[in-house]
N, CA, C and O atoms as a GROMACS GRO file, in nm:
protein
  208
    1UNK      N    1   0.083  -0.119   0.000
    1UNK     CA    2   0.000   0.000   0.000
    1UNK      C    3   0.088   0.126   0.000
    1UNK      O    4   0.045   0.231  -0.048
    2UNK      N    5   0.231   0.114   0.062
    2UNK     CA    6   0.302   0.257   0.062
    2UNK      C    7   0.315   0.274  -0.028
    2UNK      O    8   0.292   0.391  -0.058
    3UNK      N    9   0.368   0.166  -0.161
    3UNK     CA   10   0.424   0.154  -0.293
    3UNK      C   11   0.346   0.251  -0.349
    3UNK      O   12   0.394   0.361  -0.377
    4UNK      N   13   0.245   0.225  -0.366
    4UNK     CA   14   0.094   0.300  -0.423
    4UNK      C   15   0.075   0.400  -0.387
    4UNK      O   16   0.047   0.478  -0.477
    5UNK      N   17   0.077   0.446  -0.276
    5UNK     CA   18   0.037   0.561  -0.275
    5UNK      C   19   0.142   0.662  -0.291
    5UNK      O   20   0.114   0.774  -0.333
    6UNK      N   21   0.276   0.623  -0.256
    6UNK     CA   22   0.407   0.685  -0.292
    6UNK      C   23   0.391   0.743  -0.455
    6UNK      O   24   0.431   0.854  -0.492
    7UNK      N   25   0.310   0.621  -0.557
    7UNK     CA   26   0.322   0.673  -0.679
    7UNK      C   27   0.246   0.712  -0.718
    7UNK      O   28   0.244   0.730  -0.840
    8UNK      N   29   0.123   0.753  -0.626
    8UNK     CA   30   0.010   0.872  -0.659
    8UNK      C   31   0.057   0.972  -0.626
    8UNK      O   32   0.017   1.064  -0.697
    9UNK      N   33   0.146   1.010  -0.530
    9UNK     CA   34   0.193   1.119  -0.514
    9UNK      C   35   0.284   1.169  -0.586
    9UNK      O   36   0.301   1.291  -0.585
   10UNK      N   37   0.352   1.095  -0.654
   10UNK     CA   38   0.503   1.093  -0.721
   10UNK      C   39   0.408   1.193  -0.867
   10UNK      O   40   0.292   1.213  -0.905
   11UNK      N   41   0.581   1.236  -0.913
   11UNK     CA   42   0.553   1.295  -1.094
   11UNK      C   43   0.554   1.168  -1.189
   11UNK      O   44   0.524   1.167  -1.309
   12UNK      N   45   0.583   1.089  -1.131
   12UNK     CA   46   0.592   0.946  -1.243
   12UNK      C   47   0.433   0.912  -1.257
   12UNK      O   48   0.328   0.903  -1.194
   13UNK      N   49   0.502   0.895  -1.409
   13UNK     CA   50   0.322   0.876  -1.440
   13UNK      C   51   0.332   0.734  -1.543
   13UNK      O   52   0.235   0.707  -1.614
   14UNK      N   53   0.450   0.653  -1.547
   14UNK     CA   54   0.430   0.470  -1.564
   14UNK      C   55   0.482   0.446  -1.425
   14UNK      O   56   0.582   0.490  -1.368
   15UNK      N   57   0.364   0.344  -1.376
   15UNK     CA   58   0.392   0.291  -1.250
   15UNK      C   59   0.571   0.206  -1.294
   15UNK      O   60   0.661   0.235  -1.215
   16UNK      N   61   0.605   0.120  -1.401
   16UNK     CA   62   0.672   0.034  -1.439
   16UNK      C   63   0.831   0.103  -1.399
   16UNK      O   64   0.931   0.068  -1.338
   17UNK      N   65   0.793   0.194  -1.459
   17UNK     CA   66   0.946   0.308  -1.417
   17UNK      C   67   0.962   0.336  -1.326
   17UNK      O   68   1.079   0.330  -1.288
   18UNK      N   69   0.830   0.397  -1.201
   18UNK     CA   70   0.842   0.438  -1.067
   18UNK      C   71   0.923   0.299  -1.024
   18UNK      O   72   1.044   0.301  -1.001
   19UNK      N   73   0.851   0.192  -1.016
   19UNK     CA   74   0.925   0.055  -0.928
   19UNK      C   75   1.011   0.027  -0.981
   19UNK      O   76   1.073  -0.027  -0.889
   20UNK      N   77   1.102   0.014  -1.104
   20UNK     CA   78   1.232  -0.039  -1.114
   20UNK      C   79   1.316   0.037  -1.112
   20UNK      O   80   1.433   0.009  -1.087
   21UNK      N   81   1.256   0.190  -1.146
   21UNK     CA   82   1.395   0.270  -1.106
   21UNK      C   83   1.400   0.360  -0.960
   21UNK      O   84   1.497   0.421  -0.915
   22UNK      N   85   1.273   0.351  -0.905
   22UNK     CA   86   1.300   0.378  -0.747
   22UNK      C   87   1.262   0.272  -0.651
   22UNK      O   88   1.334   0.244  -0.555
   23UNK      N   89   1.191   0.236  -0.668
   23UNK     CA   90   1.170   0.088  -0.552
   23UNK      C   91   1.254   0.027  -0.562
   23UNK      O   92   1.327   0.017  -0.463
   24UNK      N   93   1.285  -0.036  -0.666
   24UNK     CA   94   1.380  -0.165  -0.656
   24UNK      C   95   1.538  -0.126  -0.668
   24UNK      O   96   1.626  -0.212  -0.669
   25UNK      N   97   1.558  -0.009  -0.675
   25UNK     CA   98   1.669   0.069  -0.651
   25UNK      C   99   1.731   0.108  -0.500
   25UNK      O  100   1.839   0.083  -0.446
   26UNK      N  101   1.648   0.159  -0.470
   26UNK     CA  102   1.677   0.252  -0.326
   26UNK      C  103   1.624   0.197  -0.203
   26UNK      O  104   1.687   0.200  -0.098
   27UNK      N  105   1.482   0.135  -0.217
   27UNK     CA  106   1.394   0.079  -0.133
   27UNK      C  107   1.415  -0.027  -0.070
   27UNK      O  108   1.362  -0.064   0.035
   28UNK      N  109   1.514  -0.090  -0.150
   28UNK     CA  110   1.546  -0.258  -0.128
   28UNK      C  111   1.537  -0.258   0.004
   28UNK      O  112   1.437  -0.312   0.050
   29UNK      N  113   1.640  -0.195   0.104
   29UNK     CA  114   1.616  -0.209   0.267
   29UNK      C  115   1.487  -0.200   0.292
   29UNK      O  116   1.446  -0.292   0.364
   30UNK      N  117   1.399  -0.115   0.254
   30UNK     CA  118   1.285  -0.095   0.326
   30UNK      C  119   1.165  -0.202   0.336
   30UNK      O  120   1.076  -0.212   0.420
   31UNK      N  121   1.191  -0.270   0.233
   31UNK     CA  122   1.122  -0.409   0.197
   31UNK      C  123   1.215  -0.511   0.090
   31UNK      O  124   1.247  -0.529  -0.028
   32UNK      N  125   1.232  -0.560   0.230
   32UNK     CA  126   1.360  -0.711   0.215
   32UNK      C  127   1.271  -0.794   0.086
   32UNK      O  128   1.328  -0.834  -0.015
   33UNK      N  129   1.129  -0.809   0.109
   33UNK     CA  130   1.091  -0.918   0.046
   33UNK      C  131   1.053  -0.887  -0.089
   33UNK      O  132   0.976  -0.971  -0.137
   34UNK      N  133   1.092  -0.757  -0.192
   34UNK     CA  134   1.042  -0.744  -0.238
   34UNK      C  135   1.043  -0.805  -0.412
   34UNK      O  136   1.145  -0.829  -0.476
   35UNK      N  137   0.902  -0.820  -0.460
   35UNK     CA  138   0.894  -0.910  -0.524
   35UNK      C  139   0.915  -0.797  -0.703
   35UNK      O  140   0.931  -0.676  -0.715
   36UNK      N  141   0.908  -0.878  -0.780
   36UNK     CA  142   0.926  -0.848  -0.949
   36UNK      C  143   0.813  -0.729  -0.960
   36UNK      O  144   0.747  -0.699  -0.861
   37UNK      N  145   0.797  -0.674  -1.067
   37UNK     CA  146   0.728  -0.575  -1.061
   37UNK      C  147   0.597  -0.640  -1.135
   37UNK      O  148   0.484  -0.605  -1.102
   38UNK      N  149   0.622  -0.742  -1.243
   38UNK     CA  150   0.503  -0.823  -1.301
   38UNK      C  151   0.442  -0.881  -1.216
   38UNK      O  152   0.327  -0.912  -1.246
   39UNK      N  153   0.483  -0.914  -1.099
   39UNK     CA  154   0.393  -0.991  -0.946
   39UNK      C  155   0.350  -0.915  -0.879
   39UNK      O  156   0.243  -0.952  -0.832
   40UNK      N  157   0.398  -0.772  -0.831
   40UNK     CA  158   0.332  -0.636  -0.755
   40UNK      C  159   0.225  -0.665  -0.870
   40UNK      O  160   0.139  -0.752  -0.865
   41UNK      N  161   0.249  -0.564  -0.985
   41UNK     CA  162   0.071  -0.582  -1.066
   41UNK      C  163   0.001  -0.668  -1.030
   41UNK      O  164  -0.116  -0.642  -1.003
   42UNK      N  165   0.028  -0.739  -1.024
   42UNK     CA  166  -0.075  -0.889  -1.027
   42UNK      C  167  -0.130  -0.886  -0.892
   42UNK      O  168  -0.252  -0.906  -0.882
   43UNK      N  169  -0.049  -0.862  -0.769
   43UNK     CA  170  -0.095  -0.794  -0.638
   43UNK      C  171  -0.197  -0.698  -0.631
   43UNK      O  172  -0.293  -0.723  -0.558
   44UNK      N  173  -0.190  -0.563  -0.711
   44UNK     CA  174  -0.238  -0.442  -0.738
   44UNK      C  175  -0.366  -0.472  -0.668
   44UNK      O  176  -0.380  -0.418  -0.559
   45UNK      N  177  -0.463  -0.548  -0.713
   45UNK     CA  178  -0.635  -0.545  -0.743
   45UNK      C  179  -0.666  -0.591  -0.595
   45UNK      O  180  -0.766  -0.546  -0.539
   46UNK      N  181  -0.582  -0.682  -0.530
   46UNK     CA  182  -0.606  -0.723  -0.400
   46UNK      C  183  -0.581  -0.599  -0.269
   46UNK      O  184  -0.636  -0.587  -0.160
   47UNK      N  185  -0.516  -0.549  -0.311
   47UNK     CA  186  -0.464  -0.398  -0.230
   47UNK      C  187  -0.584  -0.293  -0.216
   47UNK      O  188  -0.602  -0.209  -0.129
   48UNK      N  189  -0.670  -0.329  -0.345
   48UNK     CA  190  -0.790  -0.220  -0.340
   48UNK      C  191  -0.929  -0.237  -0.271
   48UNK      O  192  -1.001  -0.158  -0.209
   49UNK      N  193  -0.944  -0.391  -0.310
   49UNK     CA  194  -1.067  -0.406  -0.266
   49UNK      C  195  -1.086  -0.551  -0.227
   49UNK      O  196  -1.128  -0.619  -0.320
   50UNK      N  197  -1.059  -0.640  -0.070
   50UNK     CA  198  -1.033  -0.719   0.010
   50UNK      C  199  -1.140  -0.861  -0.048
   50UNK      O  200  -1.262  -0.859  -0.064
   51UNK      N  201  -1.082  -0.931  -0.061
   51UNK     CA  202  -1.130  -1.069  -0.135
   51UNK      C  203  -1.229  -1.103  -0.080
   51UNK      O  204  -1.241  -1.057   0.033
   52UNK      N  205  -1.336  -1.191  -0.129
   52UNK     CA  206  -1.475  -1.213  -0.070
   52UNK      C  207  -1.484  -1.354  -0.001
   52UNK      O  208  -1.589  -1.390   0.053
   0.00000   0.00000   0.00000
């Protein structure tokens, strides 16, 4: 959820660029586990609206 909202706030306007050239750059400490950026997407839809 920080990811996200970090890049609503951000001037980046392809999510794809925000995460590989600042998340997965700089962030790495901040989230050890973090996964490919084709698997965050795929995450995305679950982040918004909680499974039934």
């Amino acid at each position: 959820m920080t990811i996200l909202i970090t890049f609503h706030q951000s001037a980046y306007r392809n999510f794809k660029w925000f995460y590989t050239q600042l998340v997965c750059r700089y962030w790495r400490k901040a989230f050890p586990q973090l996964v490919s950026n084709q698997r965050f997407v795929e995450w995305m839809p679950s982040t918004l609206i909680p499974p039934l």
